[in-house]
VOBA-1610 file (N, C-alpha, C; in pm, whole numbers, padded with zeros to 5 digits, always signed):
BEGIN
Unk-07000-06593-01021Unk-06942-06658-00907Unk-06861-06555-00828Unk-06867-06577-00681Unk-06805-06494-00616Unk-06681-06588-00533Unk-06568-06475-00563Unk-06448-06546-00493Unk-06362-06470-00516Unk-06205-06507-00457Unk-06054-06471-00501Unk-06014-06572-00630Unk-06029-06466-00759Unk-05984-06523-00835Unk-05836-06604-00843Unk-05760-06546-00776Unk-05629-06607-00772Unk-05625-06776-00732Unk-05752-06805-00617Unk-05691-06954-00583Unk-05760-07037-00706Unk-05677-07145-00712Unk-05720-07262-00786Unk-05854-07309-00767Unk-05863-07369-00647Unk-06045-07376-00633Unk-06113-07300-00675Unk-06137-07189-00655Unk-06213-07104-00739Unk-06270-07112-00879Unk-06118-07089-00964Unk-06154-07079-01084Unk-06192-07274-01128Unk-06172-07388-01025Unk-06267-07512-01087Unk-06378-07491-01057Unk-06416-07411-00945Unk-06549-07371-00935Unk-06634-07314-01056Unk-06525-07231-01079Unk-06617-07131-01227Unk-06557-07167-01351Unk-06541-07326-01367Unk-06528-07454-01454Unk-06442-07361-01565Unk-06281-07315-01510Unk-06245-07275-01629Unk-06199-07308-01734Unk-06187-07452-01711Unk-06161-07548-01842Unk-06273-07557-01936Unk-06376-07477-01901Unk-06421-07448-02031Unk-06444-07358-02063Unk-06391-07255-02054Unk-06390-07114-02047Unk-06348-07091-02223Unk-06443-07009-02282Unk-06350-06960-02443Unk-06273-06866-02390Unk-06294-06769-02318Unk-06196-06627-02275Unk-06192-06626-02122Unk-06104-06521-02074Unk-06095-06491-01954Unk-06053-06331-01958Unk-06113-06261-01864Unk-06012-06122-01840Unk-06047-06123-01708Unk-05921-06069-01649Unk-05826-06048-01531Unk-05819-05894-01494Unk-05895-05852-01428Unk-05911-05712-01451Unk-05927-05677-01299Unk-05815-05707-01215Unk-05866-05658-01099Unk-05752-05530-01088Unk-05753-05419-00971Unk-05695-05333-00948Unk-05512-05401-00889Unk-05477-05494-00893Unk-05384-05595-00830Unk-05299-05620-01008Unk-05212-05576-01031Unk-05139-05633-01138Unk-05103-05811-01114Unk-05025-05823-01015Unk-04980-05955-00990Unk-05076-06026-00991Unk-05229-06017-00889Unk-05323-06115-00922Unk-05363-06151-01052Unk-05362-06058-01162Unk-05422-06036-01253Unk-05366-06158-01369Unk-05182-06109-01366Unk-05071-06241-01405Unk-05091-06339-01357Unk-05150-06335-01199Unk-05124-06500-01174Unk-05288-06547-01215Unk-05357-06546-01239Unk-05493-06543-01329Unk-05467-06593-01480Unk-05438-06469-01510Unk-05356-06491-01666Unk-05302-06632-01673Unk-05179-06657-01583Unk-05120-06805-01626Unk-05170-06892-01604Unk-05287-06901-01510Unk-05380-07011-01470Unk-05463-07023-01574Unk-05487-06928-01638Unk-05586-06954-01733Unk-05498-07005-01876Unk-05379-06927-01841Unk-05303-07013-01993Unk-05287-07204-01972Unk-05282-07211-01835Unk-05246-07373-01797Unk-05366-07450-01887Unk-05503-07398-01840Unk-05625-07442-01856Unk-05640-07432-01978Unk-05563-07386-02051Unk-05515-07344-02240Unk-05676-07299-02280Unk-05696-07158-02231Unk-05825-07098-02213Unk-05717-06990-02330Unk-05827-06987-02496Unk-05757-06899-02581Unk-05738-06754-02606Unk-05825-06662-02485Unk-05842-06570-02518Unk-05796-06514-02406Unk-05740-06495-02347Unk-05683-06394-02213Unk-05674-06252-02219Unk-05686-06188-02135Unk-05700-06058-02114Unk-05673-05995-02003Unk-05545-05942-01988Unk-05493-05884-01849Unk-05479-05739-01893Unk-05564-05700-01741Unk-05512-05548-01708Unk-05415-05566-01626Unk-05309-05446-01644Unk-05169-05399-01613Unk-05154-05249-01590Unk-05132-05231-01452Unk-05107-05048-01463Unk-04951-05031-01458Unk-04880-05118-01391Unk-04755-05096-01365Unk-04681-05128-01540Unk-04591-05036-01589Unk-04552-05062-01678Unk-04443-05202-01694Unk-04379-05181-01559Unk-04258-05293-01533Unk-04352-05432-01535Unk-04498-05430-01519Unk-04522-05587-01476Unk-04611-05607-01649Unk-04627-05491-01709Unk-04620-05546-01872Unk-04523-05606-01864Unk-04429-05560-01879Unk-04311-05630-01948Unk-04273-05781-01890Unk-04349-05860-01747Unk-04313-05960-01695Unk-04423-06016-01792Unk-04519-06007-01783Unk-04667-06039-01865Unk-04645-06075-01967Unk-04591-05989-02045Unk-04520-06015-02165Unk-04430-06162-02176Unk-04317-06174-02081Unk-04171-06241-02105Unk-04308-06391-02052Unk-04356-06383-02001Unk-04479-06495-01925Unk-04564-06551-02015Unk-04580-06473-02173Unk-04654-06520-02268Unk-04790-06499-02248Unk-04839-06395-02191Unk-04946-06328-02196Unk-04929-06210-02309Unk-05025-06210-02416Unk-05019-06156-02483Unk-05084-06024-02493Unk-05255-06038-02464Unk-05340-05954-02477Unk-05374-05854-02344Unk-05261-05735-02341Unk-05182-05672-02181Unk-05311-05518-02227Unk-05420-05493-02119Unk-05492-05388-02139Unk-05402-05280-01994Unk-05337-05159-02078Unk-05278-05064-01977Unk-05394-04894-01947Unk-05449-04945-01902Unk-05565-04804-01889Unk-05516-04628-01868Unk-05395-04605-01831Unk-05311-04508-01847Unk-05303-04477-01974Unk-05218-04544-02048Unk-05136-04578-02177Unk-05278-04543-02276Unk-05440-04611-02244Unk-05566-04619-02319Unk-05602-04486-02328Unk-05579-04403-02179Unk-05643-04294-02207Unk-05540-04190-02251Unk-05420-04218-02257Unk-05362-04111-02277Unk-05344-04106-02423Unk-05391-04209-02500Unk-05415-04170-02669Unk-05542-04136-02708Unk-05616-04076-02614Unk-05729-04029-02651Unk-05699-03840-02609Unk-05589-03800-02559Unk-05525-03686-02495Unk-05450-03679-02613Unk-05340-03732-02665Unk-05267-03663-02705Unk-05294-03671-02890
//
């Protein structure tokens, strides 16, 4: 399905109440959270947010998003 994941219509479009997982992986941290919590509403069990900004982990986090993918942070343990 094609759309802005962020609005509500959308994701009833792409019936996320029955969704087993979701990931949120756009270049947009905030869209990504506000995704994330829409999908926690829809009590969808598997969530998956990308996060580049370190400060909006930590909102992600306090928001009860658990499963926070930081692609910086990914590659830089393959460096050091």
């Amino acid at each position: 399905m094609h759309g802005e994941g962020t609005q509500p219509n959308i994701l009833e479009k792409a019936e996320i109440r029955e969704a087993d997982a979701l990931v949120a992986c756009t270049t947009h941290d905030q869209d990504n959270i506000l995704i994330g919590l829409m999908a926690k509403e829809a009590e969808i069990s598997n969530i998956v947010i990308r996060v580049d900004d370190v400060q909006f982990t930590e909102v992600a986090k306090k928001l009860g998003l658990a499963h926070i993918i930081n692609p910086s942070h990914i590659a830089s343990t393959f460096i050091y």
